[in-house]
N, CA, C and O atoms as a printed pandas DataFrame, in Angstrom:
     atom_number atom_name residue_name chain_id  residue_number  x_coord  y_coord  z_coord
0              1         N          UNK        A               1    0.821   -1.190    0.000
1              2        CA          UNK        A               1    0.000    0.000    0.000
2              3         C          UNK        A               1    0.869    1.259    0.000
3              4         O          UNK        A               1    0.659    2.210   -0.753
4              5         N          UNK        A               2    1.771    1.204    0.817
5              6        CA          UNK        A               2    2.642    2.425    1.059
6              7         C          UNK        A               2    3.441    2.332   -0.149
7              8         O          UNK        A               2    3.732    3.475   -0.501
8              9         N          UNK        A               3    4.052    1.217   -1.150
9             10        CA          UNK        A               3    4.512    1.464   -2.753
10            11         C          UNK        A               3    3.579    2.215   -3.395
11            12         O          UNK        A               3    4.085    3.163   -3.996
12            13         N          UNK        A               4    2.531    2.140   -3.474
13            14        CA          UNK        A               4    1.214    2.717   -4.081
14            15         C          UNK        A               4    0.943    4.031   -3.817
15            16         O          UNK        A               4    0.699    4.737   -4.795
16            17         N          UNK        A               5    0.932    4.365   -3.089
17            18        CA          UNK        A               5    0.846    5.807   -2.942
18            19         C          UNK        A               5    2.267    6.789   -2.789
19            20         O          UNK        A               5    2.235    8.019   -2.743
20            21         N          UNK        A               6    3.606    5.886   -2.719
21            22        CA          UNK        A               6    4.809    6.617   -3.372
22            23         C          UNK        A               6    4.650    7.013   -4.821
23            24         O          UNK        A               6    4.941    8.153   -5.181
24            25         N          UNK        A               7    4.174    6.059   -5.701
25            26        CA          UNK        A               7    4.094    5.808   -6.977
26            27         C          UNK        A               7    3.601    7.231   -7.625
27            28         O          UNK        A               7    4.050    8.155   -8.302
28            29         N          UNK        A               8    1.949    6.660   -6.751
29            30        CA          UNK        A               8    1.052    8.141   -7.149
30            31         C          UNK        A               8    1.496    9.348   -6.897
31            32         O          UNK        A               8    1.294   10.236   -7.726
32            33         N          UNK        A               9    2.230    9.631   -5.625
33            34        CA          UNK        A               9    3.116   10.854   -5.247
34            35         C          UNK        A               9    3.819   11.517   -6.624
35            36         O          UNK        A               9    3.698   12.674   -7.027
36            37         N          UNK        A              10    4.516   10.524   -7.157
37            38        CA          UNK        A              10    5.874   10.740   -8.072
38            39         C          UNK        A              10    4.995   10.906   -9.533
39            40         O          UNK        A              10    5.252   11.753  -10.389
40            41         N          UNK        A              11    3.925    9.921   -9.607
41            42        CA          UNK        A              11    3.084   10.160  -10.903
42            43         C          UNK        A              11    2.367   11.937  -11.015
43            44         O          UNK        A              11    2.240   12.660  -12.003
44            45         N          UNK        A              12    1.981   12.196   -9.437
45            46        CA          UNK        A              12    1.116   13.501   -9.701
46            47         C          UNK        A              12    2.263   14.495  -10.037
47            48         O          UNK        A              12    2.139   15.297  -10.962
48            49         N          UNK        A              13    2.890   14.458   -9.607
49            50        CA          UNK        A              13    4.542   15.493   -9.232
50            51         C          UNK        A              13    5.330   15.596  -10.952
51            52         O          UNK        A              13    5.985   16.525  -11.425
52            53         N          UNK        A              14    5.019   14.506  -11.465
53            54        CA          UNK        A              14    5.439   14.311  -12.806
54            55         C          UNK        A              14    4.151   15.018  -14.020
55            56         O          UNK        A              14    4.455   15.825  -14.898
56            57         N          UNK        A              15    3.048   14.603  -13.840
57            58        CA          UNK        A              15    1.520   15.534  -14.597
58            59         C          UNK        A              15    2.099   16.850  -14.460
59            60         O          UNK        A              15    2.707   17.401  -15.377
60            61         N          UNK        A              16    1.825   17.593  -12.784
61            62        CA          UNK        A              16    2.322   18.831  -12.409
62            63         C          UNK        A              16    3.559   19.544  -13.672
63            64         O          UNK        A              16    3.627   20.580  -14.334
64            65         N          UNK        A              17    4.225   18.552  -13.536
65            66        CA          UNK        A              17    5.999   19.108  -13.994
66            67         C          UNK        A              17    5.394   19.473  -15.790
67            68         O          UNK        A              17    5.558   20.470  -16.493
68            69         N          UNK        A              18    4.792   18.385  -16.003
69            70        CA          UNK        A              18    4.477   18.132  -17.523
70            71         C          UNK        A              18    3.634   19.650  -17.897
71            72         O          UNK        A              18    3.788   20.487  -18.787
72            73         N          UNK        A              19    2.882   19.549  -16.977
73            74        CA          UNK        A              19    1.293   20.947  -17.310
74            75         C          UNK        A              19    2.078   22.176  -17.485
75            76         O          UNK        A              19    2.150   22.867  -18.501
76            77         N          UNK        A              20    2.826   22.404  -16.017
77            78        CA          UNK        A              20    3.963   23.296  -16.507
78            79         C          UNK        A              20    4.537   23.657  -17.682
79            80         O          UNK        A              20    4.435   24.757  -18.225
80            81         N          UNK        A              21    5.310   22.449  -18.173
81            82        CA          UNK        A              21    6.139   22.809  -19.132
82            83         C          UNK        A              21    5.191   22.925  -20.436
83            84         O          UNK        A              21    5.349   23.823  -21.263
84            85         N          UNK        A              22    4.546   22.283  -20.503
85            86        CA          UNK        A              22    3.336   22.603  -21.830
86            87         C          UNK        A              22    2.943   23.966  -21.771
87            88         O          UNK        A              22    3.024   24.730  -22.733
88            89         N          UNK        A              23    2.416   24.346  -20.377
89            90        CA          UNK        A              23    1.939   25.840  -20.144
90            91         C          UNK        A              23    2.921   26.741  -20.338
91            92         O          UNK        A              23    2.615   27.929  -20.240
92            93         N          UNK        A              24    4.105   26.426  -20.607
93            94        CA          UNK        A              24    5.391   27.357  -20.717
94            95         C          UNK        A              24    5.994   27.654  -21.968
95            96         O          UNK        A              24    6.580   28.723  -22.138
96            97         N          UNK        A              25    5.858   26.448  -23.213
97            98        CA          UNK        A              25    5.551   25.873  -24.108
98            99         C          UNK        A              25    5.118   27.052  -24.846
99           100         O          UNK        A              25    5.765   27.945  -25.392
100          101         N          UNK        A              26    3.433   26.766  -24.692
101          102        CA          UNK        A              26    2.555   27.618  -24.845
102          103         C          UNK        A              26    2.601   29.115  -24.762
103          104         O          UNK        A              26    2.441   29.803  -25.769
104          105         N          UNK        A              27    2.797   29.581  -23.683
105          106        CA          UNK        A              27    3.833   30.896  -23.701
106          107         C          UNK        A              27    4.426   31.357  -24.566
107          108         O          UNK        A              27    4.136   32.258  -25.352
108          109         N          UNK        A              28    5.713   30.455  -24.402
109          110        CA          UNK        A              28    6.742   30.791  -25.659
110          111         C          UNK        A              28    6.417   31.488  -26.751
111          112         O          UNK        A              28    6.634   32.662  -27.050
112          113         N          UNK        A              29    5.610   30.208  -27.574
113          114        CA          UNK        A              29    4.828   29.981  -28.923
114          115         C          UNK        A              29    4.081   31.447  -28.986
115          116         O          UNK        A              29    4.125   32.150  -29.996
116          117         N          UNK        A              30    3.528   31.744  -28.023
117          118        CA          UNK        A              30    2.498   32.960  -28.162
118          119         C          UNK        A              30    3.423   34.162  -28.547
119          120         O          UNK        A              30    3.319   34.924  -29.508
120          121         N          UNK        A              31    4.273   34.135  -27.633
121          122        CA          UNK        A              31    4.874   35.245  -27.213
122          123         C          UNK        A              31    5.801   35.622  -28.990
123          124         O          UNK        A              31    6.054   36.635  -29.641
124          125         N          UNK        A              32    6.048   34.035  -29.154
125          126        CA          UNK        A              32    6.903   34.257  -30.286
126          127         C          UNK        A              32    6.266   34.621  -31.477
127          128         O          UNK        A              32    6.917   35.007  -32.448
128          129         N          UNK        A              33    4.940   34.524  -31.482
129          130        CA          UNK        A              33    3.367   34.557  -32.758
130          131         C          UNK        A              33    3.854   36.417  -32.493
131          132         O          UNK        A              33    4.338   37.238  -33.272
132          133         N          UNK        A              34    3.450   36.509  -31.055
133          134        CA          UNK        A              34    3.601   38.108  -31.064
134          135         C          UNK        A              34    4.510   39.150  -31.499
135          136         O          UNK        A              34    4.240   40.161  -32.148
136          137         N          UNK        A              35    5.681   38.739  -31.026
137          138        CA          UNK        A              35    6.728   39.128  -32.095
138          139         C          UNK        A              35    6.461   38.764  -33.489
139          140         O          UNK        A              35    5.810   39.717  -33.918
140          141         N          UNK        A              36    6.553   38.227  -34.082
141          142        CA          UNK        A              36    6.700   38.170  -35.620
142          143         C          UNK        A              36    5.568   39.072  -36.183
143          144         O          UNK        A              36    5.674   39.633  -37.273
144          145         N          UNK        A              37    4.195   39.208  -35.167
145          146        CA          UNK        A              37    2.835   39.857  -36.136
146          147         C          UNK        A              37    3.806   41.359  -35.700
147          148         O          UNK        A              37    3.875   42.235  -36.562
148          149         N          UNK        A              38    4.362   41.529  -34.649
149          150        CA          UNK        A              38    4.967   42.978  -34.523
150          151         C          UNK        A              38    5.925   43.546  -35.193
151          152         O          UNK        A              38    6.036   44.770  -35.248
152          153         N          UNK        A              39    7.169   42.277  -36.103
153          154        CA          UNK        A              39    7.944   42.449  -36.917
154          155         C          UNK        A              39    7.303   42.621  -38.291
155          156         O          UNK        A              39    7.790   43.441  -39.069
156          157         N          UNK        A              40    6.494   42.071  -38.550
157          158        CA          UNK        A              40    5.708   42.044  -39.534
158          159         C          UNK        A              40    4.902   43.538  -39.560
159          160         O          UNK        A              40    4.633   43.943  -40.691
160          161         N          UNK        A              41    4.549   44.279  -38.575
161          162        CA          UNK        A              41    3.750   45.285  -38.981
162          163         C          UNK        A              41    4.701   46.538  -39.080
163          164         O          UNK        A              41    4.489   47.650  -39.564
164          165         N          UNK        A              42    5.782   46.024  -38.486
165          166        CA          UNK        A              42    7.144   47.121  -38.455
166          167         C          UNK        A              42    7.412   47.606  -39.890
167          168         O          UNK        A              42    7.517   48.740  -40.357
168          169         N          UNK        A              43    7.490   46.348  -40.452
169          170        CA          UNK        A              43    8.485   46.006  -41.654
170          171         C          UNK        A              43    7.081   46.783  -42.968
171          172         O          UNK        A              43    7.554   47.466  -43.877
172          173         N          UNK        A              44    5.779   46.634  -42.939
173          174        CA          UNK        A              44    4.728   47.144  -43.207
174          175         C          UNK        A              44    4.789   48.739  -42.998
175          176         O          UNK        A              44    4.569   49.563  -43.885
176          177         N          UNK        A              45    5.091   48.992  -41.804
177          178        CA          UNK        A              45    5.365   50.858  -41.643
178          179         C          UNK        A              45    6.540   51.068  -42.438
179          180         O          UNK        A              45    6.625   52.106  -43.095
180          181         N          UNK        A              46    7.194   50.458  -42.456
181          182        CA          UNK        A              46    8.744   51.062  -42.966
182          183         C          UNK        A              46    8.527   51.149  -44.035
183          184         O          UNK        A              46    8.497   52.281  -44.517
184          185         N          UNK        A              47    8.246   49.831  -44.996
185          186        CA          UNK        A              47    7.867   49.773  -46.647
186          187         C          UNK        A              47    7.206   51.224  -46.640
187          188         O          UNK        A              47    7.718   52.117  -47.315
188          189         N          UNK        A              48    6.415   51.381  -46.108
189          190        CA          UNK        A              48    5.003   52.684  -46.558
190          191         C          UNK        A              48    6.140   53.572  -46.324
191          192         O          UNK        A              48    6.803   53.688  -47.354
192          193         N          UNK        A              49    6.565   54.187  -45.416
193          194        CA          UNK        A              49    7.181   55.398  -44.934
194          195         C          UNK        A              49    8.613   55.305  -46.405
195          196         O          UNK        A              49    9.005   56.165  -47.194
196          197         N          UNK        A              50    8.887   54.318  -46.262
197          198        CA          UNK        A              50   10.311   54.160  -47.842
198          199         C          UNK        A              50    9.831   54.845  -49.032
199          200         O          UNK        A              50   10.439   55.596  -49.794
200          201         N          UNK        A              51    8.333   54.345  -49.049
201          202        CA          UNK        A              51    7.996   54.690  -50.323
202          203         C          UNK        A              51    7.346   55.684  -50.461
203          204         O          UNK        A              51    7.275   56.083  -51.623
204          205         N          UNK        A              52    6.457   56.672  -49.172
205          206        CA          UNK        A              52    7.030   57.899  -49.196
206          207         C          UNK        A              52    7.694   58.803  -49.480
207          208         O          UNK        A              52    7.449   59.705  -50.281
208          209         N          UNK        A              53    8.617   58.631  -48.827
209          210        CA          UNK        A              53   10.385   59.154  -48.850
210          211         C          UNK        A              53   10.905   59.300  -50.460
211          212         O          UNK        A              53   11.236   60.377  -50.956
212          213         N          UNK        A              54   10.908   58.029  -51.158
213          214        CA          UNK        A              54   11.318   58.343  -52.770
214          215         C          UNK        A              54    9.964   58.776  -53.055
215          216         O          UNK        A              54    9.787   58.991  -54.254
216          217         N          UNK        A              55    9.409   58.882  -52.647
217          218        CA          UNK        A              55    8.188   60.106  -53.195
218          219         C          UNK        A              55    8.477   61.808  -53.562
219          220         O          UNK        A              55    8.425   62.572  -54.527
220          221         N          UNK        A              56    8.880   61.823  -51.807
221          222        CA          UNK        A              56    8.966   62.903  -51.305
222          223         C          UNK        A              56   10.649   63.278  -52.908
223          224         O          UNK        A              56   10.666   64.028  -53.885
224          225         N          UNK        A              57   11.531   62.453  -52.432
225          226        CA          UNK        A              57   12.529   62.784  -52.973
226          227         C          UNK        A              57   12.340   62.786  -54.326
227          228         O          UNK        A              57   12.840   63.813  -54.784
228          229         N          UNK        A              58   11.946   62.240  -55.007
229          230        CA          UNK        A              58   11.782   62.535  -56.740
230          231         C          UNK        A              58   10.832   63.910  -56.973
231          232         O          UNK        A              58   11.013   64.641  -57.946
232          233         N          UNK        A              59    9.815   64.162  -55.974
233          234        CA          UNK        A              59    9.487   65.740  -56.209
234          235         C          UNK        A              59   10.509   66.543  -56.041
235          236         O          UNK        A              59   10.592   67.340  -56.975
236          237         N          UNK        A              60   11.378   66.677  -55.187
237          238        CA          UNK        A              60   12.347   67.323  -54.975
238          239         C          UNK        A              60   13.495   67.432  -56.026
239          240         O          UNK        A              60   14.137   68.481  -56.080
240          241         N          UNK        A              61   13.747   66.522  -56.762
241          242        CA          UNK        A              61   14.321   66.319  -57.583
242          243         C          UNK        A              61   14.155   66.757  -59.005
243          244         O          UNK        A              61   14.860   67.345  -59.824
244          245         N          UNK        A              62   12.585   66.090  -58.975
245          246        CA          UNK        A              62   11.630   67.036  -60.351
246          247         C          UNK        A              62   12.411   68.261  -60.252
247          248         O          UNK        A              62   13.311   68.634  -61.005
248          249         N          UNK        A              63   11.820   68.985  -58.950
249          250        CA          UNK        A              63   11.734   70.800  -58.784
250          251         C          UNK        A              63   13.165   70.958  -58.650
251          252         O          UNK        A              63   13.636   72.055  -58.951
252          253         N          UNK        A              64   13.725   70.287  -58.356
253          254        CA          UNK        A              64   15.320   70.874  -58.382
254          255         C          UNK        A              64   15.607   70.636  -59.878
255          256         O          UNK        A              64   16.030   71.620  -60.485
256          257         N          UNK        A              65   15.495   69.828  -60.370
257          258        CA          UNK        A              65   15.821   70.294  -62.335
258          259         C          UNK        A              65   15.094   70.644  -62.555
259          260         O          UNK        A              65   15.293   70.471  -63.758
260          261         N          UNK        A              66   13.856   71.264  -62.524
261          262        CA          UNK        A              66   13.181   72.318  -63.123
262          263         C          UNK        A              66   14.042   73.788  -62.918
263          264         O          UNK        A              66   14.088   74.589  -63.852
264          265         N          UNK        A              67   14.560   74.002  -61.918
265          266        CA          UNK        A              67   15.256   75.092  -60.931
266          267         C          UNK        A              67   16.100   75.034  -61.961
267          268         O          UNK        A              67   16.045   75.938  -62.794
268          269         N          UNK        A              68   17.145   73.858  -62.132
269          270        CA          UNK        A              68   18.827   74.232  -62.747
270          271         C          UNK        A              68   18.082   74.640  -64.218
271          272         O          UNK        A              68   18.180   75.795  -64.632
272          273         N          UNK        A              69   17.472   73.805  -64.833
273          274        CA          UNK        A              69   16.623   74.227  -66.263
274          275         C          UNK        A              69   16.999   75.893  -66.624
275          276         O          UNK        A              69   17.706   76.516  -67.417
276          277         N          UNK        A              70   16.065   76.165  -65.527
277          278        CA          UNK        A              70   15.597   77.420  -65.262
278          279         C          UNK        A              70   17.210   78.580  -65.360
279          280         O          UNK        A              70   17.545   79.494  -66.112
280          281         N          UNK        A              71   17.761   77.985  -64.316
281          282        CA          UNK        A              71   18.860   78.649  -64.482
282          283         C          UNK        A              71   19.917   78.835  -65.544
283          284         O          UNK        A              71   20.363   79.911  -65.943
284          285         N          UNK        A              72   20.342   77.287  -66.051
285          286        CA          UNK        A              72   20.910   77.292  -67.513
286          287         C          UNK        A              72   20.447   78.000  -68.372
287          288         O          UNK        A              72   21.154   78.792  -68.995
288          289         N          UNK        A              73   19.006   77.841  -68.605
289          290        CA          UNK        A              73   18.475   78.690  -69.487
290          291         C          UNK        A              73   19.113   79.932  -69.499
291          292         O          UNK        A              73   19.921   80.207  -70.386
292          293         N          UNK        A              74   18.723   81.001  -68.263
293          294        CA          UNK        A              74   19.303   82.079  -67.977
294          295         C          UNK        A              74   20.629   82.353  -68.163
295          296         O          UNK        A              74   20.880   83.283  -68.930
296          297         N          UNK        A              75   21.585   81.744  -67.625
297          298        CA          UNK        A              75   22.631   81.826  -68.193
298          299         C          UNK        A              75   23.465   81.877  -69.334
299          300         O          UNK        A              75   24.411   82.660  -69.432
300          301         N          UNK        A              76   23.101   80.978  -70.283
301          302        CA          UNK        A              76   22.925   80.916  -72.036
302          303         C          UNK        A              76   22.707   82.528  -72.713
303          304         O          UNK        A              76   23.315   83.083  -73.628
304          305         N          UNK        A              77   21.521   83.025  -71.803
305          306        CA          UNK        A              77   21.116   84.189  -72.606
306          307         C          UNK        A              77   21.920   85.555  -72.324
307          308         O          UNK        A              77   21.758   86.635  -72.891
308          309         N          UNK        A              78   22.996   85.166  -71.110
309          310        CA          UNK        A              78   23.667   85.832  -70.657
310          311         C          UNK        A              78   25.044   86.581  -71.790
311          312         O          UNK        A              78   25.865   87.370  -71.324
């Protein structure tokens, strides 16, 4: 009788250990889902904001050779 309920001792103590580590497991996994949807929405802002940016910069660029245009011109007639 007293083998029998060592047994069960060591069996519950072992479930316990197991639930744990599954529940920890589990964690992980989440935690790691969470990161990636957060790398993922990073990488989503950045693309947008990049392509912005050579937005922004090819207007600038337009209007800056429109500018030298402008100026060569002037100069020529000089």
């Amino acid at each position: 009788m007293e083998h029998s309920f060592i047994e069960f001792r060591v069996d519950a103590a072992s479930i316990s250990r197991d639930k744990i580590l599954i529940q920890n497991d589990q964690e992980c996994l989440d935690m790691y889902k969470r990161k990636i949807d957060q790398a993922t929405k990073s990488r989503s802002h950045f693309l947008l904001a990049l392509t912005d940016a050579k937005l922004e910069l090819a207007t600038l660029l337009a209007s800056l050779g429109e500018k030298l245009n402008l100026l060569v011109a002037f100069l020529r007639r000089l």
